[in-house]
VEXLO-476844 format. One record per residue (C-alpha): x negated, y, z. Coordinates in nm, 3 decimals, always signed. Each point is the difference from the previous one (the first is absolute). Layout:
        x        y        z
        X        Y        Z
...
END
This chain:
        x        y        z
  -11.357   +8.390   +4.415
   -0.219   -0.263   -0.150
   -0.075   -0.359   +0.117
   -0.213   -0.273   -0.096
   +0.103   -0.188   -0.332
   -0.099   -0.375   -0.077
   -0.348   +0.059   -0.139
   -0.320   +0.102   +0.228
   -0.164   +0.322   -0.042
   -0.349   +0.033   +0.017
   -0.224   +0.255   +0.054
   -0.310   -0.007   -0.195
   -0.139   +0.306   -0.043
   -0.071   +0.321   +0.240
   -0.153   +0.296   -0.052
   -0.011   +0.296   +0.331
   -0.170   +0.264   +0.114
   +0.041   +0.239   +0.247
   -0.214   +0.210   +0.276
   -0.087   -0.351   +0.105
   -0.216   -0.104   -0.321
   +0.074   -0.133   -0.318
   +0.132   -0.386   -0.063
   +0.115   -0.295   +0.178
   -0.364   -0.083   +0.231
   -0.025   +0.358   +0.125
   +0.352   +0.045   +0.153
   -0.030   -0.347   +0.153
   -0.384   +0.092   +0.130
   +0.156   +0.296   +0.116
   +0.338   -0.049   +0.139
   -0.122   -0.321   +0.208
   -0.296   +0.176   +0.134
   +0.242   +0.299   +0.096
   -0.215   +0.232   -0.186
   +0.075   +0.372   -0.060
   +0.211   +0.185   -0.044
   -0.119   +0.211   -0.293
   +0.148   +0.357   +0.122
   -0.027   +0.315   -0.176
   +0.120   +0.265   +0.265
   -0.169   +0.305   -0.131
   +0.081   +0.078   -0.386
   +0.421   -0.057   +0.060
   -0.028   +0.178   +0.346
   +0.220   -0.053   +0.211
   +0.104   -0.300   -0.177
   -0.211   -0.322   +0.006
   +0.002   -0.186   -0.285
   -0.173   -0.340   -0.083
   -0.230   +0.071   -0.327
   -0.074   -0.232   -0.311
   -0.345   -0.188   +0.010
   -0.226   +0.178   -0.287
   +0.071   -0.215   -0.302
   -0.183   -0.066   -0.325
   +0.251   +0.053   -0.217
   -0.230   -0.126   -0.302
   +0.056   -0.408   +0.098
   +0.393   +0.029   -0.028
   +0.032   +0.326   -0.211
   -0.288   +0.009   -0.264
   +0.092   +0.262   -0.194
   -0.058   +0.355   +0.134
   +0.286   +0.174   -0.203
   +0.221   -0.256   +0.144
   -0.153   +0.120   +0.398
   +0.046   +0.345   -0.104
   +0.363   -0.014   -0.127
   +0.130   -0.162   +0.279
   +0.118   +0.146   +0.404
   -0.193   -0.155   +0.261
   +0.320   -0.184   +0.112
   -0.033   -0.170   -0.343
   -0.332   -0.080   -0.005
   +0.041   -0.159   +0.333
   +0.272   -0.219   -0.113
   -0.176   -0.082   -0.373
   -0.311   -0.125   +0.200
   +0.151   -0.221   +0.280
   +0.237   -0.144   -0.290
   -0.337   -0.086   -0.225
   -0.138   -0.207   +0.352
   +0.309   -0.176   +0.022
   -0.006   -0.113   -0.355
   -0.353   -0.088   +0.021
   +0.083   -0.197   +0.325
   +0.224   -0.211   -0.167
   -0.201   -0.084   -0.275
   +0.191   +0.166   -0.254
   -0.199   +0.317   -0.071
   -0.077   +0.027   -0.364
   +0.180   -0.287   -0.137
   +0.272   +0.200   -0.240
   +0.216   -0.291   -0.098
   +0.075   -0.069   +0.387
   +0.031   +0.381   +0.056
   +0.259   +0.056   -0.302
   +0.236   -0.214   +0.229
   -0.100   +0.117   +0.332
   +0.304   +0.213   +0.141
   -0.063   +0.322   +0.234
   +0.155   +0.170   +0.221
   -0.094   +0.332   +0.182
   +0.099   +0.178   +0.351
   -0.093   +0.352   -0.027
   +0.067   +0.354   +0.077
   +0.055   +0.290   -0.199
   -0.387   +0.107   -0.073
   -0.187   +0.322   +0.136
   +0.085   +0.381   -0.014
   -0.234   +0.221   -0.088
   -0.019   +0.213   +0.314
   -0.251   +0.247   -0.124
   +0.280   +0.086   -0.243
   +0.256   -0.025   +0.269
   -0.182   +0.243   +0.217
   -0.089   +0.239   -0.313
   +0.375   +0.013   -0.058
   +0.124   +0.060   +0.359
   -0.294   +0.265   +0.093
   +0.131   +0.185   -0.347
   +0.341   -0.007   +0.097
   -0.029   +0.179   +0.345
   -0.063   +0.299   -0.184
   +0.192   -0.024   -0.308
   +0.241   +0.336   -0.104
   +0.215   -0.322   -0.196
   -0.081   -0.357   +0.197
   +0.239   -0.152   -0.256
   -0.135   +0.100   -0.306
   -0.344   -0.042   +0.117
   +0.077   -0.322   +0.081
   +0.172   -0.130   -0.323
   -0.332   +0.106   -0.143
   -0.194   -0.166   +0.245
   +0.207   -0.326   -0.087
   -0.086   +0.007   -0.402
   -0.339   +0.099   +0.053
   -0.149   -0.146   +0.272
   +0.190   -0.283   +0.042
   -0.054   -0.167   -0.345
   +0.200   -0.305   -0.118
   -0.329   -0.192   -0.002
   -0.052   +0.066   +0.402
   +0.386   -0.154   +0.039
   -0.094   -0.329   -0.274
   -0.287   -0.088   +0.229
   +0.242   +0.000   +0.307
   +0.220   -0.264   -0.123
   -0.051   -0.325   +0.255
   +0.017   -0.221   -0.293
   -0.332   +0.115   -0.127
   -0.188   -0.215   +0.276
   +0.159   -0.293   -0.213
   -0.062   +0.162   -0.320
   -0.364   +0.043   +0.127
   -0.052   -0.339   +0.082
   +0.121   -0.159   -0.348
   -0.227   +0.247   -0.181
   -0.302   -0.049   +0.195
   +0.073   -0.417   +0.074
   +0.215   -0.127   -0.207
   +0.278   -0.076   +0.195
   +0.306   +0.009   -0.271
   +0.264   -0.234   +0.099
   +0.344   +0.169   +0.113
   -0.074   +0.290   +0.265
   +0.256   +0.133   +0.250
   -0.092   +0.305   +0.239
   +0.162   +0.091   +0.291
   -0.011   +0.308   +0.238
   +0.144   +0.064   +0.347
   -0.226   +0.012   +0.280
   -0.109   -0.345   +0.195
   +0.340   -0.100   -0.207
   -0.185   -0.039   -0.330
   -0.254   -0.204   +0.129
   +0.245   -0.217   +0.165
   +0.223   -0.074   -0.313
   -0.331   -0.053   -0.184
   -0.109   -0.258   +0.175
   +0.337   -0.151   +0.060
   +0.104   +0.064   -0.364
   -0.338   -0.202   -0.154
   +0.032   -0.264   +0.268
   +0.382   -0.009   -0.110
   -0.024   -0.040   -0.315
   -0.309   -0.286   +0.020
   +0.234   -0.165   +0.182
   +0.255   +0.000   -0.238
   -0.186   -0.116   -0.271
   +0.029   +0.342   -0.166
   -0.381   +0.064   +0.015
   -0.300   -0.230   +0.042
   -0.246   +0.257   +0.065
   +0.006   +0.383   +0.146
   -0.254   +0.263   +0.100
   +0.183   +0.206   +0.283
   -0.113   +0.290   +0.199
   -0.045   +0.341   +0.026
   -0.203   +0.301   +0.116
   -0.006   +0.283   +0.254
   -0.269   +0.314   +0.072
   +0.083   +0.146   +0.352
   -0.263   +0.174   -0.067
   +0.220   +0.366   -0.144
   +0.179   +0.311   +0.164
   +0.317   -0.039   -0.194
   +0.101   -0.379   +0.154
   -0.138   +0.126   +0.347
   +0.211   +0.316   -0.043
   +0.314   -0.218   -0.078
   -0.076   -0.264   +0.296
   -0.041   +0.303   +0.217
   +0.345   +0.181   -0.097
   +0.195   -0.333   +0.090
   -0.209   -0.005   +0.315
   -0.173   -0.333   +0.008
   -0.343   +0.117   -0.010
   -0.264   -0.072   +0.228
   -0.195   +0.248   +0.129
   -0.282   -0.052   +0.275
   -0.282   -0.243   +0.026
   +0.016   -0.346   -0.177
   +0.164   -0.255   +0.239
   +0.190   -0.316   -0.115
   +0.321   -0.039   -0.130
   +0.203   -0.148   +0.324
   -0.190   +0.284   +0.238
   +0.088   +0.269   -0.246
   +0.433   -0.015   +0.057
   -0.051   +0.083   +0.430
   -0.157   +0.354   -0.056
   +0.258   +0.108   -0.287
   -0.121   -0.266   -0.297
   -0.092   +0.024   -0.354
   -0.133   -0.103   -0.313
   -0.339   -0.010   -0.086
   -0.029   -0.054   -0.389
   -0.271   -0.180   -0.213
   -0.094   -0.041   -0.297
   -0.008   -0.350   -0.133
   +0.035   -0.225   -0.305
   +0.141   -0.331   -0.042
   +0.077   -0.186   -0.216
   +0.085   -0.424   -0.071
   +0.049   -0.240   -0.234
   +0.312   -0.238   +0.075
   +0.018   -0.308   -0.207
   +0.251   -0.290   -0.004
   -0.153   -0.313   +0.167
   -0.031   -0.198   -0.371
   -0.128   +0.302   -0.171
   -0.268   +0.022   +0.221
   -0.105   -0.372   +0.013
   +0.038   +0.017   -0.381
   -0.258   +0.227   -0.053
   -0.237   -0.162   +0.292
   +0.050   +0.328   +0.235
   -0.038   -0.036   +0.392
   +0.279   +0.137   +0.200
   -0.107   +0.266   +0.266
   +0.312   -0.053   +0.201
   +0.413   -0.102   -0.093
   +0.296   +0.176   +0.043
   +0.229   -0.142   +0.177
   +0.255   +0.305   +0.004
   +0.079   +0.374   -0.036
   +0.313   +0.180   +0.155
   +0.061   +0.378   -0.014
   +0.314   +0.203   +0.141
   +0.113   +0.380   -0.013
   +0.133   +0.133   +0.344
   +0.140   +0.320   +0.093
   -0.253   -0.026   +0.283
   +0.272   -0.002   +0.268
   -0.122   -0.071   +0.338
   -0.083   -0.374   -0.042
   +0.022   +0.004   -0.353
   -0.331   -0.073   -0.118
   -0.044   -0.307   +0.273
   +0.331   -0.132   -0.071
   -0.096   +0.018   -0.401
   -0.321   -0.170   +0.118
   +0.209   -0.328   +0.250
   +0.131   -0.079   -0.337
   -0.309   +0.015   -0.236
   -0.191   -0.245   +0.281
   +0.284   -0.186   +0.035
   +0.035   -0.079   -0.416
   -0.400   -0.018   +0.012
   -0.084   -0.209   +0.368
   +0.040   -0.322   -0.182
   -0.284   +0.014   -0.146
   -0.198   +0.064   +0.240
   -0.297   -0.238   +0.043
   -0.267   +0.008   +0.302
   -0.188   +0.254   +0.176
   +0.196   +0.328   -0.099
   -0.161   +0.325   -0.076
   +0.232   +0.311   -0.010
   -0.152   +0.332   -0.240
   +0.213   +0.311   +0.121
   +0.047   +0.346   -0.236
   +0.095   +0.150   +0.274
   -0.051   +0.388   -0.074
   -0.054   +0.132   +0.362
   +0.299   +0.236   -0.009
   +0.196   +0.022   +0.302
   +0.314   -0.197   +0.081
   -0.069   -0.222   -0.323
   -0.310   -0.139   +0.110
   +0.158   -0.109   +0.340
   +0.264   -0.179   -0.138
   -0.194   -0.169   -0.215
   -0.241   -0.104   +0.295
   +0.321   -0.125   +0.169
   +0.070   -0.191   -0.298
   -0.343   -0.164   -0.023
   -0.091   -0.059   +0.348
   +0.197   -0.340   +0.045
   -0.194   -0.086   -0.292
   -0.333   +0.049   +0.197
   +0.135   -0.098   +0.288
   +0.105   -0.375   -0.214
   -0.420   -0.024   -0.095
   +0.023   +0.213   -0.271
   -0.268   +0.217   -0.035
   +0.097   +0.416   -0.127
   -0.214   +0.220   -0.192
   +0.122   +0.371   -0.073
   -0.262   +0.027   -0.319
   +0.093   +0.360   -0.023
   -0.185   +0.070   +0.250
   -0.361   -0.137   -0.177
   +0.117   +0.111   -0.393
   +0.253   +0.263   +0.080
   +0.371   +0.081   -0.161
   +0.016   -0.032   -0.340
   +0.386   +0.018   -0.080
   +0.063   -0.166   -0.366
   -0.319   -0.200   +0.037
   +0.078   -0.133   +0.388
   +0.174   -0.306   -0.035
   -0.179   -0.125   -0.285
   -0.347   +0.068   +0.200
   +0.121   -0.167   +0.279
   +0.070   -0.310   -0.212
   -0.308   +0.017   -0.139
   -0.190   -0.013   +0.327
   +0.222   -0.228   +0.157
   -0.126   -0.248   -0.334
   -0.352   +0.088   +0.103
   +0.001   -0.068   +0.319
   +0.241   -0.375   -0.066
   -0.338   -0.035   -0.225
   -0.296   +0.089   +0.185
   +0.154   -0.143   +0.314
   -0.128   +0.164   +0.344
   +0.272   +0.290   +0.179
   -0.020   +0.386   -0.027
   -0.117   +0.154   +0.235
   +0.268   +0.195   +0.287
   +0.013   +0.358   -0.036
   +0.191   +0.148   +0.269
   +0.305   -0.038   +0.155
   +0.127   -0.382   +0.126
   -0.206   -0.175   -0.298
   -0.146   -0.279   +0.127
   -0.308   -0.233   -0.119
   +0.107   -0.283   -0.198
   -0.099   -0.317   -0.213
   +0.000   -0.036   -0.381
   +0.381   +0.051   -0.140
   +0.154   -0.311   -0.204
   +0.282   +0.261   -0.053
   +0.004   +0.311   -0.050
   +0.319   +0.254   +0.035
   +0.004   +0.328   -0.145
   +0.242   +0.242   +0.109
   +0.018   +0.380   -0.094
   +0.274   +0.298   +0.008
   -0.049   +0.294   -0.137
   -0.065   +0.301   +0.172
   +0.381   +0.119   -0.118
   +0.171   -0.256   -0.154
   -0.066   -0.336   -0.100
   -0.060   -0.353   +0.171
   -0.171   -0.291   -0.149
   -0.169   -0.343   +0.089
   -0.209   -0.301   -0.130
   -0.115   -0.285   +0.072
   -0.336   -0.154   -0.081
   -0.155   -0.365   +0.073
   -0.326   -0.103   -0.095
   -0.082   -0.163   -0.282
END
């Protein structure tokens, strides 16, 4: 668990897209005017999914060997972490970027499922499944296919392509990841251990093999889009997304060193592990407000992960509602950008920060949200569709 230190963490730089659009203006545009949702139901049938905007990969990625060599979860992630750099002013200037520390939330890349398919269609068949598929393994599985797998490429990636070569940490583990990113940059800002971070991650919903896993543990989603809290009272589920986000943290004399602006401030980040016991996840959550409510300043605005699985998303409802019923205005975001798993938490920070910003309220989606004022403060809580509870805290700046 991670708290606050005695230094002020900024955030200075974001970079996001999603199904929504692409940067900071067109997910506030969007999310205030209630626009969307960008659903694909056909080409993942019968799984929705909410798609990536069309990008031009060119103004973040300019060289065309680097496009080529990477998986679309990785060129997701390179792109939103090139806005956020550019957002905080720091794009391009090497010196600044030699000390700028990263840290990356992702998954474990993309199978090949043409090759997956090829092998299990082969093997039905097969006088010897076993030896044909040893030799499926050192043929068609090359070592190169498993080297572009490895998470830590996305980081690898983005120091190639931008420069980014202070110390770099990775982390996988579902919404975890994301959640001890965020915490873990914040942490160490703090702490005086770092005075400037790029933090984020990636996720493309858009591929059979994560749909097939989601599916096999049973938290998919299967009908006609509808909004997270309406999805857990006719059997619940996840819809995924894919998004990118990415931020710059920065301690509160770096920043004002260097003349940058802050977008919002930290106040806090708390994260927990349950066994996801009856209760557990809102009892890990009473403590992370309770360590967090201090901070609290004005009108309240409340950004839910909630995934829209059964059981999980009513307790977390529960959870939330005195918060609502206090003034406090909830948004389930998942329900305009999708799941995203590693990436979640982070994006929700992110456009908590834009909308602390660009002022106004998101628009309800669904469920008991409510229209609201501009937020002075801004609570993000998320748990993971399995494991893995986390919180922050945001004022504006």
């Amino acid at each position: 668990m991670m708290s606050a230190g005695d230094r002020s963490v900024w955030i200075t730089g974001i970079g996001i897209v999603s199904s929504l659009g692409e940067g900071q203006e067109a997910h506030h545009e969007a999310l205030v005017a209630g626009a969307g949702p960008n659903v694909d139901r056909e080409r993942f049938a019968p799984y929705p999914v909410h798609p990536i905007v069309p990008l031009e990969l060119d103004r973040q990625i300019p060289k065309k060997g680097d496009q080529r060599q990477m998986e679309p979860w990785q060129r997701i992630g390179t792109y939103a972490a090139g806005l956020a750099l550019e957002d905080a002013g720091v794009k391009g200037d090497e010196a600044l970027l030699d000390r700028t520390d990263m840290i990356v939330a992702a998954g474990g890349g993309e199978r090949d499922a043409e090759v997956d398919s090829a092998i299990v269609t082969a093997l039905r068949d097969a006088e010897d499944p076993e030896r044909l598929l040893n030799a499926k393994l050192s043929t068609e599985l090359r070592p190169t296919l498993f080297l572009a797998q490895l998470p830590n490429l996305l980081a690898g990636n983005i120091s190639i392509v931008h420069k980014v070569t202070g110390s770099s940490r990775t982390l996988m583990g579902e919404e975890a990841a994301g959640m001890s990113a965020i915490s873990s940059a914040h942490g160490r800002i703090a702490a005086g251990q770092s005075e400037i971070c790029l933090v984020g991650g990636s996720y493309n919903a858009e591929r059979w093999d994560m749909l097939l896993l989601l599916e096999l543990g049973g938290f998919q989603w299967r009908e006609d889009y509808a909004p997270v809290w309406e999805r857990a009272a006719h059997g619940g589920g996840v819809i995924t997304g894919s998004v990118g986000a990415f931020l710059v943290l920065e301690s509160e004399s770096h920043a004002r060193a260097r003349g940058a602006e802050p977008i919002a401030r930290i106040s806090g980040v708390q994260t927990d592990y349950t066994r996801r016991g009856p209760g557990d996840a809102a009892a890990a959550a009473r403590r992370q407000l309770d360590a967090l409510a201090g901070g609290i300043e004005g009108s309240l605005a409340v950004f839910s992960g909630a995934t829209g699985i059964a059981g999980l998303t009513e307790e977390e409802q529960g959870f939330l509602q005195p918060l609502a019923d206090g003034g406090g205005s909830v948004r389930a975001l998942g329900s305009a950008i999708g799941h995203g798993l590693e990436i979640q938490f982070p994006a929700l920070v992110a456009l908590a920060a834009i909308n602390l910003k660009h002022g106004g309220s998101f628009a309800p989606r669904g469920g008991n949200e409510r229209p609201a004022t501009a937020p002075d403060s801004a609570l993000v809580n998320c748990w993971g569709h399995w494991r893995g509870e986390a919180m922050a805290l945001l004022r504006k700046a």
